[in-house]
C-alpha positions as CSV (number, residue, x, y, z in Angstrom):
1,X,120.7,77.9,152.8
2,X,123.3,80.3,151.8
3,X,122.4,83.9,151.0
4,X,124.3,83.1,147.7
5,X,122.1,80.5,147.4
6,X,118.9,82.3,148.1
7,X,119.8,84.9,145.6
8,X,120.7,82.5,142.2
9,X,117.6,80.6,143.0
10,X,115.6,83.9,143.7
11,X,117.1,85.0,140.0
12,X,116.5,82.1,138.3
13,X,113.2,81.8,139.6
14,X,112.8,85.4,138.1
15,X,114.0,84.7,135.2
16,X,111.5,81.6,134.7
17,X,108.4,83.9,135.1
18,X,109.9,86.2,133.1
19,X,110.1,83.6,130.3
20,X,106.6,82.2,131.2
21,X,105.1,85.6,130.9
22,X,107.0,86.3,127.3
23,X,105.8,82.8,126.2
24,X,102.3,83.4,127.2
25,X,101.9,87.4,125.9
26,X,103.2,86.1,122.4
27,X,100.9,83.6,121.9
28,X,98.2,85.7,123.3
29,X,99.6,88.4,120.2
30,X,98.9,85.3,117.6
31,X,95.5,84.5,118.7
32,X,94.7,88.0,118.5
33,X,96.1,88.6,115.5
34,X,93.8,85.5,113.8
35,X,90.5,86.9,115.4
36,X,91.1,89.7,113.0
37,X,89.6,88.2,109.8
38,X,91.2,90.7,108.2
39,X,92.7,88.5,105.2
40,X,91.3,86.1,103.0
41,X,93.2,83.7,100.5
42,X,90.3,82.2,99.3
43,X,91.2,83.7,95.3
44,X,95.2,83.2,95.8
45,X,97.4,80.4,95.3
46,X,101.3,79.6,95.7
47,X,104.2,79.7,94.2
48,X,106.8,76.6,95.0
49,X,109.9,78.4,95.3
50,X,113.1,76.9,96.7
51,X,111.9,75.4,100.0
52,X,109.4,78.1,100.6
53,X,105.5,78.9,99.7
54,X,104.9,82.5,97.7
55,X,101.7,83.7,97.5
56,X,100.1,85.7,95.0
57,X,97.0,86.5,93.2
58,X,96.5,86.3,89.3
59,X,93.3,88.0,88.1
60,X,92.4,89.3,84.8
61,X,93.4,89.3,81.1
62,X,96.0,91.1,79.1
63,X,98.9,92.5,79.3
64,X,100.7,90.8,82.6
65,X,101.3,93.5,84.9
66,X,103.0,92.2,88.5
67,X,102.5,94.2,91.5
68,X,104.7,94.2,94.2
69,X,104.3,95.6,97.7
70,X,106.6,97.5,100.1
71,X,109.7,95.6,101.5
72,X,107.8,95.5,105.5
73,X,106.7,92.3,107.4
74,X,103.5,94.9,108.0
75,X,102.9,94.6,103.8
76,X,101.3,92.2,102.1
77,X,99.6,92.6,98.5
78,X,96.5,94.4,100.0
79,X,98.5,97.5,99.5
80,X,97.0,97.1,95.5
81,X,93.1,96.0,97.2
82,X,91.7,99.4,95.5
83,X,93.6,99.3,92.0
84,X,93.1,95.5,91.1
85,X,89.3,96.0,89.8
86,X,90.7,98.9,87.5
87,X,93.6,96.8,86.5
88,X,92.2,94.0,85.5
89,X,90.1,95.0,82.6
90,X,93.4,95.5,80.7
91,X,95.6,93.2,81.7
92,X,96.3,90.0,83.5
93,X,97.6,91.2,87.0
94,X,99.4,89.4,89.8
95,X,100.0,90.6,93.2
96,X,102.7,88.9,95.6
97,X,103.3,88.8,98.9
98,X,107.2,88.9,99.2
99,X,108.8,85.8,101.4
100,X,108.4,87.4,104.9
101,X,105.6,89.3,104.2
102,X,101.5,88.6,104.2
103,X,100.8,84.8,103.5
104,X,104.1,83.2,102.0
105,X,106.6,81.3,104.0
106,X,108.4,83.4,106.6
107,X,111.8,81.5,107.6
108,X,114.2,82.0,109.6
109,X,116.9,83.5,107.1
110,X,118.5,86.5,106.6
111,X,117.2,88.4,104.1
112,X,119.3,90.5,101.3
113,X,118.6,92.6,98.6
114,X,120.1,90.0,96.0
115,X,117.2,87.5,97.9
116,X,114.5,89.3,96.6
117,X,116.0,90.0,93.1
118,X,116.3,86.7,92.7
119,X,112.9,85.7,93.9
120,X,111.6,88.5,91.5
121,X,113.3,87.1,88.7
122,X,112.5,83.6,89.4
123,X,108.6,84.7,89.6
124,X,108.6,86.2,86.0
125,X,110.3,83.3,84.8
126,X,108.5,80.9,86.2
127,X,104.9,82.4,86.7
128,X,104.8,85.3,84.4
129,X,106.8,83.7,81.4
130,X,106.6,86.9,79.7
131,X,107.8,90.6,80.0
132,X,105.9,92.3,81.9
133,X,105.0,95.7,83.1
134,X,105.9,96.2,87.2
135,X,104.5,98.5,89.8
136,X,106.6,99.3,93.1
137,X,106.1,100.7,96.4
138,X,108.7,102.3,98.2
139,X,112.0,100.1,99.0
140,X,110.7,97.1,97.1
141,X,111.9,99.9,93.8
142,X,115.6,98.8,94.9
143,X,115.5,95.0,93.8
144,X,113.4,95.7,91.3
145,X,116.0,97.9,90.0
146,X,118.4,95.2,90.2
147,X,116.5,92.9,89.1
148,X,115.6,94.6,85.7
149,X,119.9,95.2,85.3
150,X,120.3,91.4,85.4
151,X,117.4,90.3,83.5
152,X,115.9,92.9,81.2
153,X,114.0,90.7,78.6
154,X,111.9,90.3,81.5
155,X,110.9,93.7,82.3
156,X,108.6,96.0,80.3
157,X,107.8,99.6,82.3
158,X,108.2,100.0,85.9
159,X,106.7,102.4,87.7
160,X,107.4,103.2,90.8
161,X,105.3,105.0,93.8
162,X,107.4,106.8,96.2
163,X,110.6,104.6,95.8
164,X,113.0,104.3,98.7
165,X,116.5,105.8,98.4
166,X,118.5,104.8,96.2
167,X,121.8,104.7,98.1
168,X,121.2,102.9,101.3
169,X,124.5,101.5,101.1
170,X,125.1,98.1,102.7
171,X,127.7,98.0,105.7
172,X,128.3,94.6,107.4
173,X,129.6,94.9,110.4
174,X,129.5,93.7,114.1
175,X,127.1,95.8,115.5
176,X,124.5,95.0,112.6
177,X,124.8,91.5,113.2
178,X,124.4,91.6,117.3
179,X,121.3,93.3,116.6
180,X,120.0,90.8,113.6
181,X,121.0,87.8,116.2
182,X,119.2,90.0,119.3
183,X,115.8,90.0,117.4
184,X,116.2,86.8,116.2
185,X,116.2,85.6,119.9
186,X,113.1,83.1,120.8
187,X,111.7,84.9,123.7
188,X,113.3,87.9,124.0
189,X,113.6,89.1,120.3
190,X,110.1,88.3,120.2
191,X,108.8,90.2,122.5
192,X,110.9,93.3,121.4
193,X,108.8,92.9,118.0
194,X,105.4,92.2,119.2
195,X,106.1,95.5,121.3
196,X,107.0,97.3,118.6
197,X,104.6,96.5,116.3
198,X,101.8,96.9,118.8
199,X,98.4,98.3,117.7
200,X,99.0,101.9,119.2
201,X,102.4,101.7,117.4
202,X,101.1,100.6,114.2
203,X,98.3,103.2,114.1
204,X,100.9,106.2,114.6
205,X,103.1,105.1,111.6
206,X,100.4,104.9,109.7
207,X,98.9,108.0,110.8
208,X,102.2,109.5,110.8
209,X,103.6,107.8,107.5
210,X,101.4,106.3,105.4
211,X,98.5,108.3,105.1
212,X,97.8,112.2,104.9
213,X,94.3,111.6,106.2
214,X,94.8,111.2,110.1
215,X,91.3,109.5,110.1
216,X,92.6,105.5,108.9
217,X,90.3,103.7,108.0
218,X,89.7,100.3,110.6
219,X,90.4,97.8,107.8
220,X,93.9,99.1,107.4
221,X,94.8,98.5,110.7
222,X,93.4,94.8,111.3
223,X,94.6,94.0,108.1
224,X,98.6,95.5,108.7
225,X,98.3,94.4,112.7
226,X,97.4,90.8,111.4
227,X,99.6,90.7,108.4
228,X,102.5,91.6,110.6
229,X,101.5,89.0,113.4
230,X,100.8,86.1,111.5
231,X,102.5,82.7,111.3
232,X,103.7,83.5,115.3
233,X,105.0,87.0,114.1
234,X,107.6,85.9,111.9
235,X,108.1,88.5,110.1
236,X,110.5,89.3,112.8
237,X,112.5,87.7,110.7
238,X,112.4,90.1,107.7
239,X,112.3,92.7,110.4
240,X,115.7,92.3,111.8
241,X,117.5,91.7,108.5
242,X,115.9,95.3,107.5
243,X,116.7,97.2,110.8
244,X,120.4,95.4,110.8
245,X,120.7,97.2,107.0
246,X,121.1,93.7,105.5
247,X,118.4,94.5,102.9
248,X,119.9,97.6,102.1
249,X,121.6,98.1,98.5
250,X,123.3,101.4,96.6
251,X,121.6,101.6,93.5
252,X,123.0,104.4,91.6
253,X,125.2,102.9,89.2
254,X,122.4,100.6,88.1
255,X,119.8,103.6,87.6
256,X,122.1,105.7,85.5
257,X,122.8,102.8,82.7
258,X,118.7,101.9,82.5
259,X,117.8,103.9,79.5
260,X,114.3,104.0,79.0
261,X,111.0,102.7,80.4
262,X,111.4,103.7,83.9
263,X,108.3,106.3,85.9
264,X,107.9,107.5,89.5
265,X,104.6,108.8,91.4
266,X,105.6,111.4,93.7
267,X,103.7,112.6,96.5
268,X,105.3,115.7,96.3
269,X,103.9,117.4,99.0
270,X,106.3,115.9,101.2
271,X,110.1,116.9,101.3
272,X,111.2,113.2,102.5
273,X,110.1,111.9,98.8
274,X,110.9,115.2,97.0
275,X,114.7,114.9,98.6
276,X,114.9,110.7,96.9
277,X,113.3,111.8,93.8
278,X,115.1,114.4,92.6
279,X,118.2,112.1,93.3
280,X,117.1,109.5,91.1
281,X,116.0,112.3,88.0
282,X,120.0,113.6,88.4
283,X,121.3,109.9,87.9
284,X,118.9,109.7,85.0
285,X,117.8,111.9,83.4
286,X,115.4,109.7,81.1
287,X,113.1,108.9,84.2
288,X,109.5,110.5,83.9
289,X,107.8,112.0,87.3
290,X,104.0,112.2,87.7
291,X,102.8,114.0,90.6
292,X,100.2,113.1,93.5
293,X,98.5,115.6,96.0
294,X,97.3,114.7,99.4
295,X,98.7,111.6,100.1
296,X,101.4,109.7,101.8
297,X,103.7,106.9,101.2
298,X,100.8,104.6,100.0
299,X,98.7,106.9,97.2
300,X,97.3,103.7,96.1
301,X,95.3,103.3,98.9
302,X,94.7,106.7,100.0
303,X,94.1,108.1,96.6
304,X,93.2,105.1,94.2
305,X,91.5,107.2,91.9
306,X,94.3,109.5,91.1
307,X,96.6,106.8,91.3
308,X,94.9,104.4,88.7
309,X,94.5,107.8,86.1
310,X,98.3,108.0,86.3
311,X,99.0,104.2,86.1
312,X,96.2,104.3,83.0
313,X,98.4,106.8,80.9
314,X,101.5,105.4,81.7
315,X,100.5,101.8,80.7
């Protein structure tokens, strides 16, 4: 045999286990992800939408009020899990899980801003069926924004907690989509998720991010590890159209022609949300701030209490 020989079928052989070994840790990541037990949809049920399953909860009576859950395939609707019982005494409350996200269909797509405003919209008109108060977190504020310019018999208040920027302008180009088609790869894109969104990982953002108390509690971990590993991790999906910018979307024109009816909780012991939120008060001026200590990017689960007294005087 050739030396050439030798070598290609000394690669190829490589490359074989390599594949094996990618096949076998990412199904090992699924399995592991399902022994969590970390999420029940025993009290949920779906919404049909285009060729694609939505889940959401509706609990309650009153007022509809529709919560809706950071733009990450690590969210789900459990970010509301210690607001709901307060909520619903009042009003009739449903919780989604965006497409991509928790227990609703997670294709193979790429995902845009528009996508979710019109998935927003189509929810209130088809599930809803009446105006209705909405509560954000972070970057899901951007097609809600939207969302409210296009349709705003639908929309009552919105309030939202911690809101992503408001001009994360969109810029298609070819470096965004090598990197959308890179993690969309089978094996390999695969793999790059399941590594990043590995326990250790996961446990620092949310140390580092999401909560001001380093001590996180258990149940937020299995719950975001499984969340963002179910259905094979296809939230990779979601994943790549954020990190290729393709969900991104310049607000500021929008903002400054809404004229009323609009509220932000701050945690405003941190620059990063102080910096967005005095952005969106200069584009309008008619948006009222309410302030949070000792919490992160997710108040509502760190600080339910303080959040719900806000939320209670708002609404």
């Amino acid at each position: 045999m050739k030396r050439s020989d030798f070598m290609s079928k000394k690669h190829g052989n490589l490359l074989i286990t390599t594949l094996a070994t990618m096949f076998v840790a990412n199904k090992m990541i699924n399995e592991a992800a399902k022994k969590r037990n970390a999420i029940t949809s025993d009290v949920g049920q779906y919404f049909d939408w285009r060729d694609y399953r939505i889940y959401y909860k509706k609990k309650g009576e009153g007022k509809p009020l529709v919560l809706i859950h950071d733009l990450n395939p690590i969210s789900s609707n459990y970010e509301w899990s210690r607001l709901e019982k307060k909520l619903i005494k009042n009003h009739t409350v449903y919780s989604i899980d965006l497409i991509g996200c928790g227990q609703s269909s997670k294709p193979r797509i790429t995902y845009t801003n528009y996508f979710f405003v019109e998935l927003i919209t189509d929810f209130l008109k088809e599930i809803v069926k009446e105006p209705a108060d909405i509560i954000t977190s972070n970057d899901s504020s951007s097609f809600t924004i939207m969302a409210r310019s296009l349709n705003p018999e639908l929309f009552q208040k919105i309030i939202m907690i911690n809101p992503g920027s408001c001009n994360n302008n969109f810029i298609a180009n070819r470096n965004n989509a090598l990197l959308r088609m890179f993690l969309y790869l089978p094996f390999i894109g695969l793999s790059f998720y399941n590594y990043e969104i590995r326990e250790v990982n996961l446990r620092e953002t949310l140390k580092t991010k999401y909560f001001d108390n380093p001590e996180i509690n258990q149940k937020f971990i299995d719950v975001y590890y499984q969340t963002a590993h179910s259905n094979n991790s296809n939230g990779r999906f979601l994943y790549a159209s954020i990190k290729s910018n393709y969900t991104n979307v310049n607000i500021e024109k929008t903002l400054k022609n809404i004229a009323s009816d609009l509220y932000i909780i701050e945690s405003n012991e941190y620059e990063e949300y102080q910096t967005i939120v005095n952005k969106y008060e200069e584009l309008n001026r008619d948006i009222k701030v309410c302030y949070i200590k000792n919490a992160k990017k997710l108040p509502h689960l760190e600080q339910p209490e303080e959040t719900i007294k806000i939320i209670e005087t708002i609404l």
